[in-house]
C-alpha atoms as a printed R data frame, in Angstrom:
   type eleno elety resid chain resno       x       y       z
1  ATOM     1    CA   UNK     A     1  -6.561  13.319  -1.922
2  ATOM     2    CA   UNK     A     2  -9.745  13.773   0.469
3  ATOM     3    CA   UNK     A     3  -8.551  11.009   2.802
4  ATOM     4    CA   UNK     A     4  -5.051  12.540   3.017
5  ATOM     5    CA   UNK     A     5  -6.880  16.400   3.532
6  ATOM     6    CA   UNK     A     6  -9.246  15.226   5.724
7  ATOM     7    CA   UNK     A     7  -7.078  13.267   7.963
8  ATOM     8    CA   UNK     A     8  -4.303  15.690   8.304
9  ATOM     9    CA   UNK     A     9  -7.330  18.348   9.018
10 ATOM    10    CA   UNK     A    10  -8.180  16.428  11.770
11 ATOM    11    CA   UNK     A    11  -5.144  15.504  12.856
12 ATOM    12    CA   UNK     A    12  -3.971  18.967  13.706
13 ATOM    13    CA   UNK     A    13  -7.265  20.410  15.016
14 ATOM    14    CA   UNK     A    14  -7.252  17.204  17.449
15 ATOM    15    CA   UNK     A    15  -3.775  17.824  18.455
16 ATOM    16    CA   UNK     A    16  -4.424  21.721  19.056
17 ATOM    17    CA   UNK     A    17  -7.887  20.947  20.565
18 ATOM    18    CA   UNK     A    18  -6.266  17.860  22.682
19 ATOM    19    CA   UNK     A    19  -8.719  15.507  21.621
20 ATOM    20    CA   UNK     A    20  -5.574  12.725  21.530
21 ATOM    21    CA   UNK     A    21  -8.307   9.512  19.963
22 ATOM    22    CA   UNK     A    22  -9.462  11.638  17.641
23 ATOM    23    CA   UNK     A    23  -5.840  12.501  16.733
24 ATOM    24    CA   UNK     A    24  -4.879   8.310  16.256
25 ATOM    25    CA   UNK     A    25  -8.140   7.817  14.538
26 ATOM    26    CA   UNK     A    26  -7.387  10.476  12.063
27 ATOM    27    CA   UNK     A    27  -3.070   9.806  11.464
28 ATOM    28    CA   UNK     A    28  -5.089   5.792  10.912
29 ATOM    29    CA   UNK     A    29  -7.188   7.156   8.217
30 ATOM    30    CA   UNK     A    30  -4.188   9.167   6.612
31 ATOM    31    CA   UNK     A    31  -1.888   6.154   6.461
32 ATOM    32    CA   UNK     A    32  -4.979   4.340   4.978
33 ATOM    33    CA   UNK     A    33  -4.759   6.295   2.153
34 ATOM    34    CA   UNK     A    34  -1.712   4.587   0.164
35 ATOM    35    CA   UNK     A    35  -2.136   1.256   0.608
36 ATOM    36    CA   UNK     A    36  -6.094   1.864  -1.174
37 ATOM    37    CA   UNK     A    37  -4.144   3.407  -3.512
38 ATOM    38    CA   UNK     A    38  -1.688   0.661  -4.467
39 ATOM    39    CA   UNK     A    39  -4.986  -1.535  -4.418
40 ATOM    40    CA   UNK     A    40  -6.836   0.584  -6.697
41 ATOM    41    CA   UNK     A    41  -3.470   0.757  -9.007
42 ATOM    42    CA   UNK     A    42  -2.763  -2.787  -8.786
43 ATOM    43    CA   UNK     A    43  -6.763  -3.695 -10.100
44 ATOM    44    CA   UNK     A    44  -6.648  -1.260 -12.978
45 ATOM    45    CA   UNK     A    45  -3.484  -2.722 -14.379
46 ATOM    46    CA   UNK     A    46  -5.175  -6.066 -14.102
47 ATOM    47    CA   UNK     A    47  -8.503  -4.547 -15.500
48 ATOM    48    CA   UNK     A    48  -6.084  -3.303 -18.554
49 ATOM    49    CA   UNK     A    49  -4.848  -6.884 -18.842
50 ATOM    50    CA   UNK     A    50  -8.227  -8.402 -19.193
51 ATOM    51    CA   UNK     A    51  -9.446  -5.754 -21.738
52 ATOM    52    CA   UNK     A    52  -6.598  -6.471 -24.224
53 ATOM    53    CA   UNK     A    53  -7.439 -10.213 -24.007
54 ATOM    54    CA   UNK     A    54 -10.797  -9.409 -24.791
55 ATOM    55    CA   UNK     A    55 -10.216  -7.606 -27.655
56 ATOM    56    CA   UNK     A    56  -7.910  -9.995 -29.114
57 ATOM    57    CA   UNK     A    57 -10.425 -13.169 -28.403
58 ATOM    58    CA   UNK     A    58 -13.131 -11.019 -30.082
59 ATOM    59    CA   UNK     A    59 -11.261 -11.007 -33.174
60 ATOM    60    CA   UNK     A    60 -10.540 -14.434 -33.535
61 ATOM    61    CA   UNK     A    61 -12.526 -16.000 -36.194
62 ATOM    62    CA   UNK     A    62 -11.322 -19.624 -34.921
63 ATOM    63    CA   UNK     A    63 -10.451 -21.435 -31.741
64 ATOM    64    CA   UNK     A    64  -7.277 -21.798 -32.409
65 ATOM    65    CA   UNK     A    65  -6.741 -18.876 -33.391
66 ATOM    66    CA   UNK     A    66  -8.379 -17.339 -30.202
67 ATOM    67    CA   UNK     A    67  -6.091 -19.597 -28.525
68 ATOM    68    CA   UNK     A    68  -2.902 -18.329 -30.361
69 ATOM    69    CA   UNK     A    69  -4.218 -14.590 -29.753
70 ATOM    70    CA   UNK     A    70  -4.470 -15.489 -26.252
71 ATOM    71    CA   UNK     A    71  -1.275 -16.907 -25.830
72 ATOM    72    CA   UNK     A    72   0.880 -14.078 -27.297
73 ATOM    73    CA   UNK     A    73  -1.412 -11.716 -25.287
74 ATOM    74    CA   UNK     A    74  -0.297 -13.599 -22.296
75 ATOM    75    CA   UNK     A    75   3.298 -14.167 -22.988
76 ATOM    76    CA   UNK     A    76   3.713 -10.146 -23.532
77 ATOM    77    CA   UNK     A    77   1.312  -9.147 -20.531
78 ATOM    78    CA   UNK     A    78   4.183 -11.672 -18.341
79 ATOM    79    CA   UNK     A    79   7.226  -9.772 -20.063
80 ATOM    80    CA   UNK     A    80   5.871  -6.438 -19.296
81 ATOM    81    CA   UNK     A    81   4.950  -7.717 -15.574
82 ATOM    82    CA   UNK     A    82   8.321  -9.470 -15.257
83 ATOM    83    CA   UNK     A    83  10.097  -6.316 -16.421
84 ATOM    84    CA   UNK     A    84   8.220  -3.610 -14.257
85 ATOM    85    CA   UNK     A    85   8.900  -6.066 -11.012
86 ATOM    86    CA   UNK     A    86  12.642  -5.915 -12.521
87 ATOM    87    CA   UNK     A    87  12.618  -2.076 -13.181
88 ATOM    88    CA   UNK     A    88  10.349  -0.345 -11.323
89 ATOM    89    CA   UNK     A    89   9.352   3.254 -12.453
90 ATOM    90    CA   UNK     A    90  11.026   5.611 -10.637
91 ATOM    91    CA   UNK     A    91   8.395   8.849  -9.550
């Protein structure tokens, strides 16, 4: 929320002031703002992928069944991908 405060501050001060690079340098910074955001989104989800697996390796007393616990934790972490790319939440 700073970038997109920041760079619509200095957006409209450069476009009162007529300082017209400072106004494409800060409307470049705004539109910066989502796509680090999608980034930042896309990395926690795979962040909360990697923790389940953990947890479910941790457990196993076994390699097989650390490789079973790893395989349904995979096949499920697919569905729900599969099914978000399918349905996307609507905001």
């Amino acid at each position: 929320m700073i970038f997109v405060g920041l760079g619509t501050g200095c957006f409209i001060y450069s476009v009162i002031t007529g300082h017209w690079a400072l106004s494409i340098g800060s409307a470049f910074e705004t539109g910066l703002f989502y796509p680090a955001m999608n980034a930042v989104q896309k990395i926690r989800r795979e962040n909360q992928t990697i923790r389940l697996l953990e947890l479910a390796l941790t457990n196993a007393s076994t390699a097989e069944d650390a490789a079973a616990a790893a395989l349904a934790r995979l096949k499920g972490g697919l569905r729900f991908w599969f099914h978000r790319k399918r349905c996307p939440k609507k905001v």
